[in-house]
C-alpha positions in Angstrom: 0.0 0.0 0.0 0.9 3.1 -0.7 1.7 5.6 2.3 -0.9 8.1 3.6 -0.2 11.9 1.8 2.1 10.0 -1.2 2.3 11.2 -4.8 2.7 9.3 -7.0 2.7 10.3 -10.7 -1.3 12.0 -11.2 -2.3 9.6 -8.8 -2.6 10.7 -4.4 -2.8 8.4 -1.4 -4.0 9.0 1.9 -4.4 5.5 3.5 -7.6 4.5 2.8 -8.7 2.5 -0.1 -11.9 3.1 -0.8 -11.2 7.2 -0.3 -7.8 7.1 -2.3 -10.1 6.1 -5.4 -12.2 9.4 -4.9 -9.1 11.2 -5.4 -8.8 9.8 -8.5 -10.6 12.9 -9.5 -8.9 15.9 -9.0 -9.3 19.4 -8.2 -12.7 18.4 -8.1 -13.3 22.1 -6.3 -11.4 24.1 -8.9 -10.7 22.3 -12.2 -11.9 18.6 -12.1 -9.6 16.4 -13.9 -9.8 12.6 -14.2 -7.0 10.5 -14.0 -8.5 7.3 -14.8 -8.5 8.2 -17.9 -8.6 4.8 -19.5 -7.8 1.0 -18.9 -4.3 1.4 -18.5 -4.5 4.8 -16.1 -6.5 2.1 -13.6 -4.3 -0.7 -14.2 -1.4 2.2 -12.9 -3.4 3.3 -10.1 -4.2 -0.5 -8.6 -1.0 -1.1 -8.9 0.5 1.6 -7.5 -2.5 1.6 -4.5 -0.5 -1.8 -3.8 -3.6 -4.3 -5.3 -3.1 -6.9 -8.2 -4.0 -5.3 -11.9 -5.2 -7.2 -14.6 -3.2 -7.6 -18.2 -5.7 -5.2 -19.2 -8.8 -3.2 -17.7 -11.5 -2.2 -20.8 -14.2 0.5 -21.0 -16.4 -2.2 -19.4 -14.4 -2.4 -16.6 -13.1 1.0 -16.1 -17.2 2.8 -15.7 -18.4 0.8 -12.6 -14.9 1.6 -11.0 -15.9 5.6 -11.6 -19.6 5.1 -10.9 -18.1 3.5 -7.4 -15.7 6.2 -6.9 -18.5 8.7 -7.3 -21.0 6.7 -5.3 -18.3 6.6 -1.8 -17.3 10.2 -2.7 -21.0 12.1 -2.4 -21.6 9.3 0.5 -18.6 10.5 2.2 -19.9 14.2 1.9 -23.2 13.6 3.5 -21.8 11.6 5.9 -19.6 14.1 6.9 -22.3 17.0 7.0 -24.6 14.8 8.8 -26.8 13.5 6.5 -28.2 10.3 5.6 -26.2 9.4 1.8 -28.6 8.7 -0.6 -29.9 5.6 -1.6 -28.7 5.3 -5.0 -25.2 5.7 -3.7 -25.6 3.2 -1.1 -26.8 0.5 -3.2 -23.5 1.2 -5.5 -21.6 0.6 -2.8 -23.4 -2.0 -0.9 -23.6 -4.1 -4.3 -20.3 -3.8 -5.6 -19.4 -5.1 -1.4 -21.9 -8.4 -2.4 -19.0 -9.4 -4.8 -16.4 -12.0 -3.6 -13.5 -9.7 -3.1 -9.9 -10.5 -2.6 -8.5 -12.4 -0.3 -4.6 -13.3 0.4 -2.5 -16.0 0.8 0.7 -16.0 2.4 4.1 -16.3 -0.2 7.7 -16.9 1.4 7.4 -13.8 3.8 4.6 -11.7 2.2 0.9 -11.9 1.0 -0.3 -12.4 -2.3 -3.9 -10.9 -3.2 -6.2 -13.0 -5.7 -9.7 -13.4 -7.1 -11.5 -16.0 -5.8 -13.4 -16.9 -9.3 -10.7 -15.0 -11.5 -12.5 -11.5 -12.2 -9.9 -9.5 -10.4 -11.5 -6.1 -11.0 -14.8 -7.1 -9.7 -12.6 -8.5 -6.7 -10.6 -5.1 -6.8 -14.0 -3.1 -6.4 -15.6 -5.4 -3.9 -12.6 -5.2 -1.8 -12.8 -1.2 -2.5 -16.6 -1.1 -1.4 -16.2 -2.9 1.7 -13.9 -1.0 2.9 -16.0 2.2 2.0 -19.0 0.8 4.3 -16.2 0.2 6.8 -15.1 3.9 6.7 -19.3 5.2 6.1 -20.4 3.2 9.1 -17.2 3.7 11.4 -20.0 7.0 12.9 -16.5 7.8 15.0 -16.4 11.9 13.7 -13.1 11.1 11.5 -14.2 11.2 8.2 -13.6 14.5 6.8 -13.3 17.1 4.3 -10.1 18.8 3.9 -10.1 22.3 5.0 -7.5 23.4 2.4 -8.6 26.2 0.3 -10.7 24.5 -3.0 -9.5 21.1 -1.8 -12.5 18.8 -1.7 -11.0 15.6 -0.7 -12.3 13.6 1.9 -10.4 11.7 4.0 -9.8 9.6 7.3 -8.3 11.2 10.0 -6.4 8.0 11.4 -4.0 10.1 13.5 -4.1 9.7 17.5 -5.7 13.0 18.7 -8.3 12.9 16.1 -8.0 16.7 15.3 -6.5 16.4 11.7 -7.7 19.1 9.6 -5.8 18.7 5.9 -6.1 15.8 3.5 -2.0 15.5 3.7 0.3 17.8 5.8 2.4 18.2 2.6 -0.2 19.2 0.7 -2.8 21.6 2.2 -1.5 21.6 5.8 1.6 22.7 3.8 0.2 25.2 2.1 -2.2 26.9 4.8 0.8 27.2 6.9 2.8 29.0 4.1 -0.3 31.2 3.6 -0.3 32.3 7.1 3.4 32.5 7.4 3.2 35.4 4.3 0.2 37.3 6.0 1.9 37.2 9.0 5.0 38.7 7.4 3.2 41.7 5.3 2.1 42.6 8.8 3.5 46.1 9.2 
């Protein structure tokens, strides 16, 4: 898996699965650009997100992984503001976690991910979905937006004191506090 914060290529991580494939879209506040762009752009981002990737992901393959990533992503947001997510979003996600998903096996000192029946992305998005009603459901306060300026990630604030604010410190966080550190200065 890829660390929380990471940047890798068009593609950010913040620890959790099912939220690192809503930021497959990005700058979805400002100028929304999609990086999973086409087969191989997902094949990239599983592999980099540390899951197996198919030879090849098709068109077929490629719109149930965006309809899921949309589905979690407006979930997320009325989670967050306190609202019940609606119910065509849960049933994307609650149907997509029906699937067998993957499952490991251990290999001389590490774990192997497979299909159970073969269809590895149907695996890879029920995998993905059940770990989005994990993260839905958790109903601890930690799921949040990012307060950076246009961000519009969500994410899970996994840190001990709970009081995490930005989607990555080197991102947002980073920038907030060079924002502040310039008003400060122009101070007379």
């Amino acid at each position: 898996m890829t660390t929380a914060g990471a940047v890798t290529g068009p593609f950010v991580f913040g620890g959790r699965l099912s939220l690192d494939l809503t930021w497959t879209l990005r700058y979805r506040n400002v100028l929304p650009t999609e990086t999973l762009t086409d087969g191989e752009a997902m094949r990239n981002w599983l592999t980099l997100a540390g899951l197996p990737a198919p030879e090849a992901v098709t068109a077929l393959q490629l719109a149930p992984t965006v309809a899921l990533r949309e589905a979690i992503y407006r979930a997320a947001l009325a989670v967050i503001s306190g609202n019940p997510p609606a119910n065509r979003d849960i049933l994307v996600v609650n149907e997509t976690a029906t699937q067998p998903d993957l499952y490991g096996q251990y290999d001389a000192g590490s774990v192997v991910l497979n299909a159970p029946d073969g269809d590895l992305v149907t695996a890879v998005l029920s995998t993905i979905a059940r770990d989005a009603v994990d993260v839905l459901a958790a109903g601890d306060g930690r799921l949040r937006l990012c307060a950076g300026h246009l961000c519009g990630l969500v994410f899970y604030d996994s840190s001990r004191p709970g009081t995490r604010r930005w989607c990555s410190a080197e991102r947002c966080g980073n920038r907030a506090s060079t924002q502040a550190h310039r008003a400060r200065s122009q101070r007379p």
